[in-house]
Phi, psi and omega in degrees: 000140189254135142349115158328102187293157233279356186262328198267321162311323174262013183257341177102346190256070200203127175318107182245163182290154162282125169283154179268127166318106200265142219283160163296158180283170173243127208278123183300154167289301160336042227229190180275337185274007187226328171284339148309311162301297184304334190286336151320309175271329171303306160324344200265291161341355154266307152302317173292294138002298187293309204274341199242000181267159190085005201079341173096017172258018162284100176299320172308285230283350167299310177277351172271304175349305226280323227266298160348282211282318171304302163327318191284326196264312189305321177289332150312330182272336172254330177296327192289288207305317152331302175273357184273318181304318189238037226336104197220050156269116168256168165277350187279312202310310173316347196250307199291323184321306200270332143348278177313301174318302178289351153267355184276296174279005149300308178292324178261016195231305170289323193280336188268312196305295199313330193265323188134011186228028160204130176293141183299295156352285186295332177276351177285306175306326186281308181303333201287314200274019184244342171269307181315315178285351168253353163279320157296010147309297191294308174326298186264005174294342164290346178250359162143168169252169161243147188268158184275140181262172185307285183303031119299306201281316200274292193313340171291310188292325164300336169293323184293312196275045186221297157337306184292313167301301190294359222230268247292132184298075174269196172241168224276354163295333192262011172313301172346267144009294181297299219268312153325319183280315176317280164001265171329284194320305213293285242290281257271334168304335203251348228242283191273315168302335144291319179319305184274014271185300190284335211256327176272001164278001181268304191313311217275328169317306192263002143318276193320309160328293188298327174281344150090045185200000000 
């Protein structure tokens, strides 16, 4: 077979391998963003701790609770933006994330109640719709996710300023206070949860249409 004349060679037209694509690195489970997460779960067995000694009338000890649970809802907040940021998204993270969350505020929600300063009602109506909402994760997850909407977002930062009133050793004048924010925090709780309640009877109508099952 004869050589490409030697003109056809400087044009570029002589046969080459296609470069390879090189594969993405695989995102460790270890990462800063998971080590956040776990430290979330390590805190909350402390917090809990903090909060129950005395009855929960110790004021130090109310107030490092109070302080447990800020750390804990700020590595909420931060481990996502992390992992969105330095792209450190796993499966673990996905799964442990929403975990961790929901124990932190299961735990300080149940903890208030068990002591007598929140009604069980408001922790039952909040646990219903945070369990609701993660069986319908699964539920519609072969068909796609839903991204957390803003009144996602504000109801998490209203359970934290609405918690955080009750945890602070205040005096029985800041009730008022407590019971406004708790408010805001229920109705944004019962509020978005139907919202997604509606975004995943939709989500999951137009999976089925397409996949035809």
């Amino acid at each position: 077979m004869s050589a490409l004349p030697s003109d056809a060679a400087d044009e570029g037209l002589t046969h080459e391998a296609p470069a390879q694509v090189p594969e993405p690195t695989p995102v460790p489970t270890l990462n800063i963003a998971n080590l956040l997460t776990l430290s979330r779960l390590v805190l909350v067995p402390l917090f809990v701790l903090a909060l129950f000694v005395d009855g929960g009338h110790d004021t130090t000890w109310r107030a490092l609770a109070t302080g447990l649970f800020a750390i804990a809802s700020v590595t909420d907040q931060l481990d996502g933006w992390v992992a969105r940021k330095y792209g450190l998204i796993t499966d673990f993270g996905k799964i442990a994330d929403p975990i961790a969350d929901k124990a932190l505020t299961g735990a300080a929600l149940v903890g208030l109640s068990v002591l007598g300063e929140l009604g069980w009602w408001v922790t039952i109506v909040i646990a219903v719709r945070e369990i609701g909402v993660t069986l319908l994760r699964f539920w519609v997850i072969r068909h796609g996710v839903i991204p957390a909407s803003r009144g996602g977002k504000a109801k998490t930062m209203a359970q934290i300023a609405a918690i955080v009133a009750y945890l602070l050793p205040l005096p029985a004048g800041a009730d008022p206070v407590r019971w406004a924010l708790m408010g805001l925090a229920l109705v944004l709780t019962v509020v978005t949860g139907v919202d997604y309640l509606v975004r995943a009877i939709r989500l999951r109508a137009a999976g089925r249409r397409v996949t035809g099952s």
